[in-house]
TILODREN-164020 format. One line per 8 residues: number of its first residue (from 1); for each residue x, y, z of C-alpha. Coordinates in steps of 0.1 Angstrom, whole numbers. Example, Ala and Ser with C-alpha at 12.3 -4.5 7.8 and 13.67 -1.06 7.14 Angstrom:
2
1 = 123:-45:78 | 137:-11:71
This chain:
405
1 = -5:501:-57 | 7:528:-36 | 26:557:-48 | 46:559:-18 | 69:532:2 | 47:511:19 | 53:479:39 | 44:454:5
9 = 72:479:-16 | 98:465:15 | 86:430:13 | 91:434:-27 | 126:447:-20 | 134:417:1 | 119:392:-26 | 141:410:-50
17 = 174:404:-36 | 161:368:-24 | 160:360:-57 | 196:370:-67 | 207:349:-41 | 219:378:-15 | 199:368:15 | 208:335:14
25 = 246:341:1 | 246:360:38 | 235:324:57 | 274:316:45 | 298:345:55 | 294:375:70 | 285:406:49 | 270:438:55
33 = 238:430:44 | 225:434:77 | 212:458:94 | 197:466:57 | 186:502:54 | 158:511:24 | 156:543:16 | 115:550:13
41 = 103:570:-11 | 82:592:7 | 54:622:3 | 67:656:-7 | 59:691:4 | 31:691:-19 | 14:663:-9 | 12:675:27
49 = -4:704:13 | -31:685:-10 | -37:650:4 | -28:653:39 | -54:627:48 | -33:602:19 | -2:606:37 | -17:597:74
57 = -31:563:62 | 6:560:40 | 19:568:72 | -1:548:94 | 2:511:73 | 42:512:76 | 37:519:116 | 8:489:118
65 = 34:466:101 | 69:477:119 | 87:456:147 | 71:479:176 | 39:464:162 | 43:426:150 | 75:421:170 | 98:415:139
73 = 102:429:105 | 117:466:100 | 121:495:124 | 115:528:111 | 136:558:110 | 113:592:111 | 125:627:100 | 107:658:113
81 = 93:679:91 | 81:718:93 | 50:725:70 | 43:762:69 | 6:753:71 | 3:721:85 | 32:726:114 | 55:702:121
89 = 46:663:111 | 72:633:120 | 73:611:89 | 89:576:82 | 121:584:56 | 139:548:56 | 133:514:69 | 154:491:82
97 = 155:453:85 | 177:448:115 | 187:406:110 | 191:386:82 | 160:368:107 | 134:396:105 | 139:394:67 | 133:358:59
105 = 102:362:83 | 91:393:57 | 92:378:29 | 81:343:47 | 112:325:38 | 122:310:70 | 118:273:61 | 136:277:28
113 = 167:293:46 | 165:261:74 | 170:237:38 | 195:260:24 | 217:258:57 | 208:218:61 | 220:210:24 | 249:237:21
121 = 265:221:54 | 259:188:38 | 280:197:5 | 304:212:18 | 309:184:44 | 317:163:19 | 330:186:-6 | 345:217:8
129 = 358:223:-27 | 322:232:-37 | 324:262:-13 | 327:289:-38 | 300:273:-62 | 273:273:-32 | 282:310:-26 | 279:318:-57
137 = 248:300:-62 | 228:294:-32 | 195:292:-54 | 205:260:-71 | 217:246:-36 | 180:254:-25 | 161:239:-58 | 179:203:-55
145 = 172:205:-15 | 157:169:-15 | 187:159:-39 | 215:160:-25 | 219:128:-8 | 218:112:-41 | 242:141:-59 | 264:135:-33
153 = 264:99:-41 | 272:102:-73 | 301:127:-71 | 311:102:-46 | 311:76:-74 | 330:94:-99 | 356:104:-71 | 363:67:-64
161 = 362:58:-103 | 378:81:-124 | 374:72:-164 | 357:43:-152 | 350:32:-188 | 317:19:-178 | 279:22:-188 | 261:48:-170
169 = 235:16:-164 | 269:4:-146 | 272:24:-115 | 267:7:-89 | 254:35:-59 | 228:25:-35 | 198:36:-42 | 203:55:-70
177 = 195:41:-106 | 202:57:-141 | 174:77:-146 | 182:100:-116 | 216:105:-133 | 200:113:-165 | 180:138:-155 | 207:156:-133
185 = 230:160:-159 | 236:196:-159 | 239:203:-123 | 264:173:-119 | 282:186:-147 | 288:220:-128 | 299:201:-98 | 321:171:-112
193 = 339:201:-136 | 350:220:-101 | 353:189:-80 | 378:173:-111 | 411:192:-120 | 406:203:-157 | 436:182:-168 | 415:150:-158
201 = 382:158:-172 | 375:151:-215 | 366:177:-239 | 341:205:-228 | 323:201:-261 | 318:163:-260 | 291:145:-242 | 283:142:-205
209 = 296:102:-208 | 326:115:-228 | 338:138:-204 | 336:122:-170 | 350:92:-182 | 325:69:-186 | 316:46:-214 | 288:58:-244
217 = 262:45:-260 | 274:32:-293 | 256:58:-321 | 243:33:-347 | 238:39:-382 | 214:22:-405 | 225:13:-441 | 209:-2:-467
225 = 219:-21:-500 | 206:-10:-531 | 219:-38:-550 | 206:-71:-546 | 243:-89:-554 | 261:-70:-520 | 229:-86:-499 | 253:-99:-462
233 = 238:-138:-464 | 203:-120:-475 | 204:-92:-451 | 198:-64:-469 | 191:-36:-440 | 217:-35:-413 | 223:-15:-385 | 254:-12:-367
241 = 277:14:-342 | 291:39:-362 | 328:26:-355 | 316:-13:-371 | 305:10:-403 | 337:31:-403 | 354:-5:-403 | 335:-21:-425
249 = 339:-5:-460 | 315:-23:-486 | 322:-28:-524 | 299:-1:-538 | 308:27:-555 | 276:50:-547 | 263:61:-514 | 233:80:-513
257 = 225:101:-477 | 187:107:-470 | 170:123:-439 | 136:101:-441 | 133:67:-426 | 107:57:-454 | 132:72:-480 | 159:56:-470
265 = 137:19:-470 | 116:31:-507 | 148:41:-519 | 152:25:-560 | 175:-2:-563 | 209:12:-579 | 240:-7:-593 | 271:-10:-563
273 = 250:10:-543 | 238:17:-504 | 216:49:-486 | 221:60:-451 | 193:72:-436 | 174:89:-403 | 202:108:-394 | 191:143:-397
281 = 216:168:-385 | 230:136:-368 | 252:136:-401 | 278:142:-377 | 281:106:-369 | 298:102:-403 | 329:120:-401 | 343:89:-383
289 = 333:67:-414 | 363:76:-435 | 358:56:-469 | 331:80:-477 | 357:106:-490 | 361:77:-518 | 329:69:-531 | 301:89:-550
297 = 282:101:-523 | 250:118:-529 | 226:134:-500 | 188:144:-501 | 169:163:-480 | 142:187:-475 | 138:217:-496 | 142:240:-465
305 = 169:261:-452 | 174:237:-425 | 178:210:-452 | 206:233:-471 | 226:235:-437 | 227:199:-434 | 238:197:-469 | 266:224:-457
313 = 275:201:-427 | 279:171:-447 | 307:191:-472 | 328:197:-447 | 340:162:-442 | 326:147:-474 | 333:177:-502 | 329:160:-529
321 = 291:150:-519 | 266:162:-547 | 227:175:-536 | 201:152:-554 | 161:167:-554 | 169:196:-540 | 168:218:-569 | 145:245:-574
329 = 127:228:-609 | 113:202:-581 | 103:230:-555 | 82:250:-575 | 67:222:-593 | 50:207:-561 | 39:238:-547 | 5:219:-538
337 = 28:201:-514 | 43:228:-497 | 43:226:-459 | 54:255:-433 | 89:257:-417 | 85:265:-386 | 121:280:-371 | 140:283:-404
345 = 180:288:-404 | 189:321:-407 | 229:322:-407 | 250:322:-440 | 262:290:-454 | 299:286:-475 | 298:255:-491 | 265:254:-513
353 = 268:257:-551 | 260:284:-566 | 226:267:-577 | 220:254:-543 | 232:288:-522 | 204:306:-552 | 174:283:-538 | 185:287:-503
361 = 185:323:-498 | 154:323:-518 | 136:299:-494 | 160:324:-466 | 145:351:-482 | 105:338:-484 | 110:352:-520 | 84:322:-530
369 = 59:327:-501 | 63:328:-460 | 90:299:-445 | 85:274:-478 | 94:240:-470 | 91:209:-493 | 97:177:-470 | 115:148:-491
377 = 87:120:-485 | 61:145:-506 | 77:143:-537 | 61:116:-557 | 80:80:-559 | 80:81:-596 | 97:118:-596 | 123:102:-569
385 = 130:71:-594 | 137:99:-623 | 165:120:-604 | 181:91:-595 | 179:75:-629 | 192:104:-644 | 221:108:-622 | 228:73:-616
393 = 228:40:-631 | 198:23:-615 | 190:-17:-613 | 170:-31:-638 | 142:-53:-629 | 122:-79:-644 | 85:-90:-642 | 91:-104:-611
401 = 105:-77:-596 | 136:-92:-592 | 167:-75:-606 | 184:-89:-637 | 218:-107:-635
């Protein structure tokens, strides 16, 4: 690398603002970008003195690679300078790039610039309201170059059906099926939120369907009974939208919560009773099921701090809800079990018990060892059946396996 301005340090200078969108950002209106001047930096007294030879090839490159010599590119501006032993020597102090032209052929970004200018004139023919957003970022216009047609579409669609109401699998565009929709969330997000005046467009914190009006995928929630006698015509594993749930309120008086699939399908058969499960920080989902607030409602996790912060999420719409093998008795007594936590939570949490905050910022902490983590399915079945038993009143069954009437 040279320790002087040479013509690679001008090409890097041009890549530099390329990539902060300034060369193209000039394609759209007139700056003063151009004529660009770069201020070299260039050989000093002392280096006349002792590497005079150095400063002839430095010298030399930049005059190889200027527009007298290649026919494009940057002119050179010299200054004279008076060396009390050398005499006076002409050297380069600045280049400049006369056209926003000679600077895409630099940096070899002709081709890109032609797709810039094709798909900006596209946009904005059929959005001029998306002039400021290509302005501002010309680099995104240039990465969905071959897109457009489709984006276009598709803003097209939402134009012509505003909270349509219907599945994304719904719209009906030529030539464009869900899965490019899908995967071009974000950037039609950015456009349909500056194309849309805010006081037609959902929630900012809601989902993609949610806010542009169109129709969601029902979130389902699987619940199963614990009690034999609440089977639905012998179903006794149902899943349904979370809104059926929230409408439906069974005749139990316990609910138990649990991250794990298997869990929640191993769970022991209790009295009036039914788990949720496979949620995970889903838990979310529940806050719409309002006859939890009036039930017994237990939830069991992982013994990890990510575990704890879904127990925190769940109190703040259920605050009555009570932890269940998440203690630290059953922690340290399957530390042969213990398992890594890869990205553990590190933020504070308000609504733990006193018992439960003490495990958490030990775990927090790595008071017991580096990121501990117990996952729920480890504990042994027979352990699982004690908790519960000792907390709840569990089914009683006979030989058969069948509970007793």
């Amino acid at each position: 690398m040279s320790k002087w301005s040479d013509s690679k340090w001008i090409r890097d200078e041009l890549r530099r603002k390329w990539d902060s969108g300034a060369i193209l950002r000039t394609l759209l209106c007139s700056d003063d970008l151009f004529p660009l001047t770069l201020s070299l930096k260039k050989p000093k007294s002392v280096d006349m003195s002792n590497s005079f030879s150095e400063v002839r090839e430095w010298a030399e490159e930049l005059r190889a690679n200027c527009t007298k010599k290649i026919g494009y590119g940057f002119n050179l501006i010299d200054k004279e300078i008076v060396h009390r032993q050398l005499g006076r020597n002409v050297i380069p102090t600045h280049a400049q790039i006369p056209t926003i032209d000679d600077a895409l052929k630099l940096i070899k970004k002709t081709r890109e610039a032609d797709d810039f200018r094709a798909s900006s004139q596209l946009i904005l023919s059929k959005f001029p309201q998306l002039t400021e957003w290509v302005q501002r970022y010309p680099l995104k216009v240039l990465r969905h170059k071959d897109d457009w047609a489709g984006i276009l579409a598709v803003l097209n669609w939402f134009s012509e059906h505003p909270s349509s109401g219907l599945y994304m699998r719904q719209m009906d565009i030529i030539g464009i099926d869900t899965k490019f929709v899908e995967k071009r969330k974000g950037i039609l997000a950015e456009l349909l939120d500056r194309i849309f005046p805010a006081n037609d467009l959902g929630e900012s914190n809601v989902s993609f369907e949610m806010r542009y009006g169109l129709r969601e995928k029902p979130i389902r929630i699987r619940m199963r009974f614990l009690d034999s006698r609440l089977f639905l015509h012998g179903l006794s594993d149902i899943t349904a939208p979370v809104d059926r749930i929230a409408a439906y309120e069974p005749d139990v008086s316990k609910v138990f919560i649990t991250e794990n699939e298997i869990n929640g399908l191993t769970f022991p058969d209790v009295k009036n009773s039914v788990v949720i499960f496979g949620l995970g920080y889903g838990v979310d989902v529940l806050k719409t099921v309002k006859w939890l607030v009036n039930k017994e409602v237990y939830y069991w996790g992982d013994i990890d701090t990510h575990g704890f912060a879904i127990l925190d999420k769940v109190r703040g719409f259920i605050p009555k809800v009570k932890s269940i093998l998440m203690t630290e008795d059953v922690l340290l007594s399957n530390r042969n079990l213990w398992v890594v936590e890869e990205k553990p939570f590190l933020g504070e949490l308000s609504r733990l018990t006193d018992e439960e905050d003490a495990v958490f910022h030990a775990l927090r902490d790595n008071n017991w060892g580096e990121k501990i983590r117990l996952e729920q399915e480890r504990i042994s079945y027979g352990r699982v059946r004690q908790e519960v038993t000792a907390n709840t009143h569990t089914v009683k069954r006979d030989n058969l396996g069948k509970p007793e009437q």
